[in-house]
N, CA, C and O of each residue as an XYZ file, in Angstrom:
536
protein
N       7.545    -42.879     38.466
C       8.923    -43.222     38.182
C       9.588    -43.593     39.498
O       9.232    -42.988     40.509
N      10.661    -44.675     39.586
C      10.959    -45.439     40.688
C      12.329    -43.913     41.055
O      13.091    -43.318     40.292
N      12.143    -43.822     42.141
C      12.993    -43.081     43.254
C      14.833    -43.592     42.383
O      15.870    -42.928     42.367
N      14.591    -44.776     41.875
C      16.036    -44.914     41.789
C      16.606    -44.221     40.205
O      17.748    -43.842     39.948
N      15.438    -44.214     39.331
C      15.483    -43.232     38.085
C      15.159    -42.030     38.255
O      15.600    -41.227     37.432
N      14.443    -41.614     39.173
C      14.089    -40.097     39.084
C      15.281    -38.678     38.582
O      15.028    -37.697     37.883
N      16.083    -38.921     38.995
C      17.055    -37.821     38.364
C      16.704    -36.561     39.296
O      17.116    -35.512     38.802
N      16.184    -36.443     40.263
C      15.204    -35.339     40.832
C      15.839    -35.569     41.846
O      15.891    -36.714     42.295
N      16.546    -34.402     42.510
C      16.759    -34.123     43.717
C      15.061    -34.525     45.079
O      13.892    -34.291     44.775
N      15.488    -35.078     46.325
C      14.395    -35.671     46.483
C      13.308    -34.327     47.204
O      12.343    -34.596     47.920
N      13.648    -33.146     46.896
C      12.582    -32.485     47.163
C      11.913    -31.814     46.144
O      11.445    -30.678     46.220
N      11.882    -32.695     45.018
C      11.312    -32.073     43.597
C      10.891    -33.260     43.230
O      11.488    -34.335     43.305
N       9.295    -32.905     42.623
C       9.016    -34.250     42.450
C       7.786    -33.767     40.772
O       7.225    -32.677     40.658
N       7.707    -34.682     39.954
C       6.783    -34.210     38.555
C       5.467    -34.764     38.959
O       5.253    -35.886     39.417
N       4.233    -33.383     38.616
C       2.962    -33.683     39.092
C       2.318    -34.754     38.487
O       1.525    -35.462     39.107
N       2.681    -34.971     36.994
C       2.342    -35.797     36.409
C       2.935    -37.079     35.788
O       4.148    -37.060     35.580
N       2.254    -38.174     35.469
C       3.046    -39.225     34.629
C       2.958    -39.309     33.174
O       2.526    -38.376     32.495
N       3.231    -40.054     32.847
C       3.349    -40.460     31.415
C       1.586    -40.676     31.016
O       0.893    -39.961     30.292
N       1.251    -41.746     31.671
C       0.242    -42.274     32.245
C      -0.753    -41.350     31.957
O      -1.612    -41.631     31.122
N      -0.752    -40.040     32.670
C      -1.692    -38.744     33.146
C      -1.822    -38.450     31.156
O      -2.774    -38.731     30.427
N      -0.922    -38.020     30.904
C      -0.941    -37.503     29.450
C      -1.568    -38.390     28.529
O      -2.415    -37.964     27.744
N      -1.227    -39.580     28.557
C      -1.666    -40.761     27.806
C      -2.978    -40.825     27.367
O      -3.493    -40.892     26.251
N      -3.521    -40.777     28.823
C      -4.856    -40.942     28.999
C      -5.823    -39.577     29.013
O      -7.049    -39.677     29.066
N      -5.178    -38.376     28.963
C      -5.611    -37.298     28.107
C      -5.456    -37.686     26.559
O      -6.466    -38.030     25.944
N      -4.602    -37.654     26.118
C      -4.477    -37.360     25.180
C      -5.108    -38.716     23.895
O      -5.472    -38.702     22.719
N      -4.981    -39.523     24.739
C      -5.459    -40.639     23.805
C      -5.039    -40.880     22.398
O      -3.864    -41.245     22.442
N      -5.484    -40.841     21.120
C      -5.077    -41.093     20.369
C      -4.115    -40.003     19.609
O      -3.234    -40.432     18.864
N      -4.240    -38.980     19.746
C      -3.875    -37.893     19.555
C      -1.848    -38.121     20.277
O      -1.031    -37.362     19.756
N      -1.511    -38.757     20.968
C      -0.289    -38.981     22.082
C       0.650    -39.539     20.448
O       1.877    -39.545     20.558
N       0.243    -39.835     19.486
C       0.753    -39.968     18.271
C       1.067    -39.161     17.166
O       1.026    -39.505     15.984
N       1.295    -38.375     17.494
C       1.489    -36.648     17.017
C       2.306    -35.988     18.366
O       2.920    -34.927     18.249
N       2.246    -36.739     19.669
C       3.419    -36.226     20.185
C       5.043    -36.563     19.701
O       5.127    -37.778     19.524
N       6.212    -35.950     19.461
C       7.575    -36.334     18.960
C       7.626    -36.491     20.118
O       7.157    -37.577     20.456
N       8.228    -35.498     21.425
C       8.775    -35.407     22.327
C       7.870    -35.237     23.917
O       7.405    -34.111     24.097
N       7.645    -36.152     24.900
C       7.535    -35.854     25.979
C       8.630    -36.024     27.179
O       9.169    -37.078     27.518
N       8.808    -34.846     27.686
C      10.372    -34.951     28.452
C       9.452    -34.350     29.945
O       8.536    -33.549     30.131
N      10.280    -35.232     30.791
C      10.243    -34.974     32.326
C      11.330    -33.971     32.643
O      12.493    -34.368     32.566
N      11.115    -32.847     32.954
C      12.244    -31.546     32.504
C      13.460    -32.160     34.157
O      12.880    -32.598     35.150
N      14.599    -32.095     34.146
C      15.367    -31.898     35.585
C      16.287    -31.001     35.813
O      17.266    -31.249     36.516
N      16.029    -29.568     35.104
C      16.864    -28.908     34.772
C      16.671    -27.494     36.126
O      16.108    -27.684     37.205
N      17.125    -26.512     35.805
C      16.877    -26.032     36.750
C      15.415    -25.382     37.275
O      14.510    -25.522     36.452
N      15.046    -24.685     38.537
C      13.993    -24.293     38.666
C      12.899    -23.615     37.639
O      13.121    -22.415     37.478
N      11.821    -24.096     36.943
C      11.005    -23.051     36.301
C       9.955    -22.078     36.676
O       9.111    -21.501     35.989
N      10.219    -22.045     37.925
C       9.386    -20.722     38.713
C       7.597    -21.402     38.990
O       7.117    -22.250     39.742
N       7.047    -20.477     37.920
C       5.552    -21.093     38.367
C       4.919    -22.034     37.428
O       3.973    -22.808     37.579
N       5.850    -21.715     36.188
C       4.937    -23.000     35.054
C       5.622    -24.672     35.555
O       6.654    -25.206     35.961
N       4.099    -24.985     35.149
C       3.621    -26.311     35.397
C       4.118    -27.710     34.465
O       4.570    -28.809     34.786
N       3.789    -27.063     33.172
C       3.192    -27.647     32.515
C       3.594    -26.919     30.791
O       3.274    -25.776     30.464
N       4.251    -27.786     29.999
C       4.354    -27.190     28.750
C       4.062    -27.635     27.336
O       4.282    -28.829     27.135
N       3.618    -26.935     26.322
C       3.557    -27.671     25.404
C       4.010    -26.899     23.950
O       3.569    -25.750     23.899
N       4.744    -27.280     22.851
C       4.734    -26.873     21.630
C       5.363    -27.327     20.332
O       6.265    -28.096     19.997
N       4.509    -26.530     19.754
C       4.100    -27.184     18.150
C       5.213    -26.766     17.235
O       5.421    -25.654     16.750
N       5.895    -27.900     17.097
C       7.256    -27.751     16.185
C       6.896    -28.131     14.854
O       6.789    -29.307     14.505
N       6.608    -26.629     13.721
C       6.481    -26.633     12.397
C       7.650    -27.035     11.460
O       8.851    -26.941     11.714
N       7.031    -27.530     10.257
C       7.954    -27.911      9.255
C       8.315    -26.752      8.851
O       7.553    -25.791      8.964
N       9.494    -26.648      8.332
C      10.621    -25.094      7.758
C      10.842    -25.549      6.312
O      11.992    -25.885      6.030
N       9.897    -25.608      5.347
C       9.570    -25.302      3.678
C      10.561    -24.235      3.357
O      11.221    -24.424      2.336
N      10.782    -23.169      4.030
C      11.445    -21.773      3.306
C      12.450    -21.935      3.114
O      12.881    -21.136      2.282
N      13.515    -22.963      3.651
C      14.954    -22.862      3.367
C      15.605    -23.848      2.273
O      16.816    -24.069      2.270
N      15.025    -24.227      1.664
C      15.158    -25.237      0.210
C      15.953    -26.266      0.870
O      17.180    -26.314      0.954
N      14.994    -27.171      1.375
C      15.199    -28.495      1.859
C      16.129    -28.576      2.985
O      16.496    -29.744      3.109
N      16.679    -27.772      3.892
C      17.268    -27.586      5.168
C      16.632    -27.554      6.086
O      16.957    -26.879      7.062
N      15.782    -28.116      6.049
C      14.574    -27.755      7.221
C      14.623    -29.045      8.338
O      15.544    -29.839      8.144
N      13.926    -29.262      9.225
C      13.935    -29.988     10.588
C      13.728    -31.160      9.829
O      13.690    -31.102      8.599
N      13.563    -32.445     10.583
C      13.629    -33.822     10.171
C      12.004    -33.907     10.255
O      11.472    -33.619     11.327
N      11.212    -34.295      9.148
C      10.113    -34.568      8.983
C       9.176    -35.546     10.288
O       7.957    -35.709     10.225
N      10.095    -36.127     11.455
C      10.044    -36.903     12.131
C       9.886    -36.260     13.628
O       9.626    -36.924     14.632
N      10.158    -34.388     13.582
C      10.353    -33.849     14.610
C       9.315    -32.772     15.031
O       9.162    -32.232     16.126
N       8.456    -32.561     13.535
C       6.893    -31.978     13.122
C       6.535    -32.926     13.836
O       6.552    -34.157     13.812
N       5.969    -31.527     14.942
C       4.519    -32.106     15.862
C       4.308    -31.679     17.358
O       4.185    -30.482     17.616
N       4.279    -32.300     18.010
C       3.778    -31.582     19.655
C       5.341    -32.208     20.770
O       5.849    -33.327     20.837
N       5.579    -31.323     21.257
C       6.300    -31.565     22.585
C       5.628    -31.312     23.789
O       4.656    -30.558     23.832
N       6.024    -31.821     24.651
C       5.105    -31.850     25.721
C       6.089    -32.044     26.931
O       6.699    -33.112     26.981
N       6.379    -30.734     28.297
C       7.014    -30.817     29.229
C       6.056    -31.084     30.273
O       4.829    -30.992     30.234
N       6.915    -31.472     31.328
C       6.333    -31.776     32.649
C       7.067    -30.853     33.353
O       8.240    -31.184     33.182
N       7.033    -30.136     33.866
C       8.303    -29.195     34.971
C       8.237    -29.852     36.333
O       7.088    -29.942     36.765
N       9.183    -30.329     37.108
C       8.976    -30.699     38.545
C       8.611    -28.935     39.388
O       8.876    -27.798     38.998
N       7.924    -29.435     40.626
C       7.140    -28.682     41.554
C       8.308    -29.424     43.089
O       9.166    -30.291     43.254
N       7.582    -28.376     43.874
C       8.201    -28.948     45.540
C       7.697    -30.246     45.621
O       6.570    -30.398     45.148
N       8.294    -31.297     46.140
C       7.579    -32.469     46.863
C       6.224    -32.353     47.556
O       5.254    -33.107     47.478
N       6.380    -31.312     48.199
C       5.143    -31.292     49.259
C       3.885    -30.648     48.309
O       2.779    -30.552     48.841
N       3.999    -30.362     47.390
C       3.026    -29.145     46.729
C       2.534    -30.704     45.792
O       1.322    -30.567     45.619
N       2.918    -31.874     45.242
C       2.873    -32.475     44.016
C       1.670    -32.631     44.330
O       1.015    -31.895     43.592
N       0.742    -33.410     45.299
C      -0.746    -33.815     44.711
C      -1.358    -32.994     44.802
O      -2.428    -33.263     44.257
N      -1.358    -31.781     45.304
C      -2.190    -30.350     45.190
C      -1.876    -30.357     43.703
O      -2.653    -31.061     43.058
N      -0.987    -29.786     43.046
C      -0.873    -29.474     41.771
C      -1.266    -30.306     40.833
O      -1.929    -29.881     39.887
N      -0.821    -32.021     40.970
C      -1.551    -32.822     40.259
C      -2.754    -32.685     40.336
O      -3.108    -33.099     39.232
N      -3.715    -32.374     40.900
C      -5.136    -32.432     40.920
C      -5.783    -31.379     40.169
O      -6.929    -31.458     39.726
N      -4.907    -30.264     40.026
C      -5.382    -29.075     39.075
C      -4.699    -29.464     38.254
O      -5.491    -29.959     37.452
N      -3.584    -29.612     37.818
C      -3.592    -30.011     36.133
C      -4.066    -31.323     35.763
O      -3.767    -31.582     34.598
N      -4.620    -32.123     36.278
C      -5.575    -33.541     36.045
C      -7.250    -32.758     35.844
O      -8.175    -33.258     35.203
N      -7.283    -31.486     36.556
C      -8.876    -31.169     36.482
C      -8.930    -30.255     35.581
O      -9.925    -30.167     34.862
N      -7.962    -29.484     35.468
C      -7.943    -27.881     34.817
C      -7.147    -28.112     33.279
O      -7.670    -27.990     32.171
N      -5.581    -28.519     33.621
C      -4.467    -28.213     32.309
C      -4.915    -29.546     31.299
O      -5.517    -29.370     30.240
N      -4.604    -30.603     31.698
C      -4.946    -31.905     30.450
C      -6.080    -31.578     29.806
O      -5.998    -31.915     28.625
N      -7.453    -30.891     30.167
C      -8.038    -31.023     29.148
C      -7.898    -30.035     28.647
O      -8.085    -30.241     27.448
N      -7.648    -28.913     28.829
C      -7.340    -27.488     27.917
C      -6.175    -28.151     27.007
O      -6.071    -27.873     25.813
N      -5.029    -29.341     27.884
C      -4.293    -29.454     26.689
C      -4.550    -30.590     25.474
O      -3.719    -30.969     24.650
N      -5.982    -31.029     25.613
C      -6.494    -31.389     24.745
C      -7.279    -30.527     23.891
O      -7.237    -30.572     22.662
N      -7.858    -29.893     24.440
C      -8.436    -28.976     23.589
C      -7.122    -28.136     22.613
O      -7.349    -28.361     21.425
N      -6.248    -27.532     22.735
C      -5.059    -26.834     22.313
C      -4.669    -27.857     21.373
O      -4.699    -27.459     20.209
N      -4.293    -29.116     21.536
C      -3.905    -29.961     20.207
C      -4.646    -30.222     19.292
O      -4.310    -30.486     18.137
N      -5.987    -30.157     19.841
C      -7.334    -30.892     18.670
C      -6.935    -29.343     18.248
O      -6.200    -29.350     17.261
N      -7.251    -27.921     18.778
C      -7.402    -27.081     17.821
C      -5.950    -26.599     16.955
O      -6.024    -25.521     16.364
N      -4.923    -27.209     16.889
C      -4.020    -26.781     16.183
C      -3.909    -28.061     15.442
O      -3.092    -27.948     14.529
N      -4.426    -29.199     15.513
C      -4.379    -30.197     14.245
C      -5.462    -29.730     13.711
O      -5.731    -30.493     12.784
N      -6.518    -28.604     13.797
C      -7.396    -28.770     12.777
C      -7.487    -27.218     12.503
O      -8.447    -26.526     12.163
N      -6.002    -26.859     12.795
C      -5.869    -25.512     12.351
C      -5.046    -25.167     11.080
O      -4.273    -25.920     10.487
N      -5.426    -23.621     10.715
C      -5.169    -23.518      9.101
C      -4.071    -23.361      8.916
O      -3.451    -22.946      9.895
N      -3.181    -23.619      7.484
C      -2.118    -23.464      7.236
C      -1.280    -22.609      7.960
O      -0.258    -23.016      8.513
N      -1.649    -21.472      7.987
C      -0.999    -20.343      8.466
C      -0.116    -20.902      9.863
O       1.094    -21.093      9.986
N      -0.944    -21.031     10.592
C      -1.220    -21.466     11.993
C       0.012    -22.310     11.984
O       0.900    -22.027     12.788
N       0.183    -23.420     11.080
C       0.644    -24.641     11.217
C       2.067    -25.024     10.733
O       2.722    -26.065     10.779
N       2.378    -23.260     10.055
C       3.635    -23.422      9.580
C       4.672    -22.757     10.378
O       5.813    -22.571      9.954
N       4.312    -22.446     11.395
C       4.971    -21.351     12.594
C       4.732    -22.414     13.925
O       3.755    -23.143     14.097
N       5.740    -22.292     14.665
C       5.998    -22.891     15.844
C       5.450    -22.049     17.097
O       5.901    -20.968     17.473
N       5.014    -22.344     17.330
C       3.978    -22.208     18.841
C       4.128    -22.808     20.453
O       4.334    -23.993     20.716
N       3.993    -21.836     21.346
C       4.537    -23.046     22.658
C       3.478    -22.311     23.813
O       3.482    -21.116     24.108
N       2.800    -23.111     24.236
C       1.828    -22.630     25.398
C       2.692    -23.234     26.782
O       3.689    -23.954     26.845
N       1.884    -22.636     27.797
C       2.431    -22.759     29.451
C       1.196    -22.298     29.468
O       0.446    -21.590     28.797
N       1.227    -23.368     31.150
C       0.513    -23.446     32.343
C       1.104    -22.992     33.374
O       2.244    -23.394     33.607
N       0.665    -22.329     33.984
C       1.700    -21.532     35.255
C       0.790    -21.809     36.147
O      -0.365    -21.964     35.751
N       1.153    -21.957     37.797
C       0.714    -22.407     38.746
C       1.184    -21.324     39.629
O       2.394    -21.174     39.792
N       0.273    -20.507     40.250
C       0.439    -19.236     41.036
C      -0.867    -19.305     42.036
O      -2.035    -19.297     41.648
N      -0.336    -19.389     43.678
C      -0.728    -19.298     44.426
C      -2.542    -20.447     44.467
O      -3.690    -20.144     44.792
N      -2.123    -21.307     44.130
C      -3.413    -22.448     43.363
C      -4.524    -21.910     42.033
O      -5.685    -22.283     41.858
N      -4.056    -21.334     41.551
C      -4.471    -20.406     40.343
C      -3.429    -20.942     39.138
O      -2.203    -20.841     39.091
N      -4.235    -21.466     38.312
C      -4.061    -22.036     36.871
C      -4.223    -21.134     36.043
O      -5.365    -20.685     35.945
N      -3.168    -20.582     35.194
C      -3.330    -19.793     34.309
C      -2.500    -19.864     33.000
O      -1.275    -19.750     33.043
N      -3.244    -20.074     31.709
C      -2.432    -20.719     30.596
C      -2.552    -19.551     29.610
O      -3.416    -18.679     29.712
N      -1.502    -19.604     28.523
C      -1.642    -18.757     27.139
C      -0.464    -19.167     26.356
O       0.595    -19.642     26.766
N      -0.815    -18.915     25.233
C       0.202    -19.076     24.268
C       1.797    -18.110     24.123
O       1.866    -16.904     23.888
N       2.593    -18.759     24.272
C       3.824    -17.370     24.394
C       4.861    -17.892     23.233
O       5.134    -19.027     22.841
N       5.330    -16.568     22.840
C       6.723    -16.418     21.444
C       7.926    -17.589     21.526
O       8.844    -17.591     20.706
């Protein structure tokens, strides 16, 4: 993203592009609703976010816009100086776990699929560490 859109104070910079995800995700990037370049305030050590926004059946037709079922996907900005260190572990380590995480919740069971879900990647001391959280 050109320096003149970034929205990013210039010592914050996003490890990844559009690009990076794309080409993880491949066909699957069609079941993403939302990918947002976060510019909000600091998120500490996560990297990297993703989650699965279920359809809401229980409330007799009040439920989310049929258009909003499906995957979100954050980028969190990192320090400037830290970005291609970190890009290189979530290009080696997070994209494909976060391929793996979408293939297994599109081919996961109802249950699974009617509840909203949100995983993180956290980036601690060059240590990649992901799980699913509430």
């Amino acid at each position: 993203m050109s320096a003149r859109n970034r929205r990013l104070p210039r010592h914050r910079a996003w490890p990844l592009t559009t690009t990076d995800i794309n080409e993880c995700l491949g066909p699957y990037m069609t079941r993403v609703t939302d990918l947002a370049f976060l510019t909000g305030h600091d998120s500490g050590t996560i990297v990297l976010g993703a989650a699965w926004t279920a359809p809401d059946p229980r409330n007799y037709g009040r439920g989310i816009h049929p258009d909003l079922v499906g995957f979100r996907i954050d980028v969190h900005p990192v320090d400037a100086t830290e970005r291609a260190a970190t890009r290189a572990v979530l290009r080696a380590q997070a994209l494909p776990q976060l391929h793996d995480w979408i293939t297994q919740a599109i081919t996961a069971d109802e249950t699974w699929q009617l509840t909203d879900h949100q995983h993180y990647w956290r980036l601690t001391d060059g240590h990649l560490m992901h799980r699913d959280e509430a």
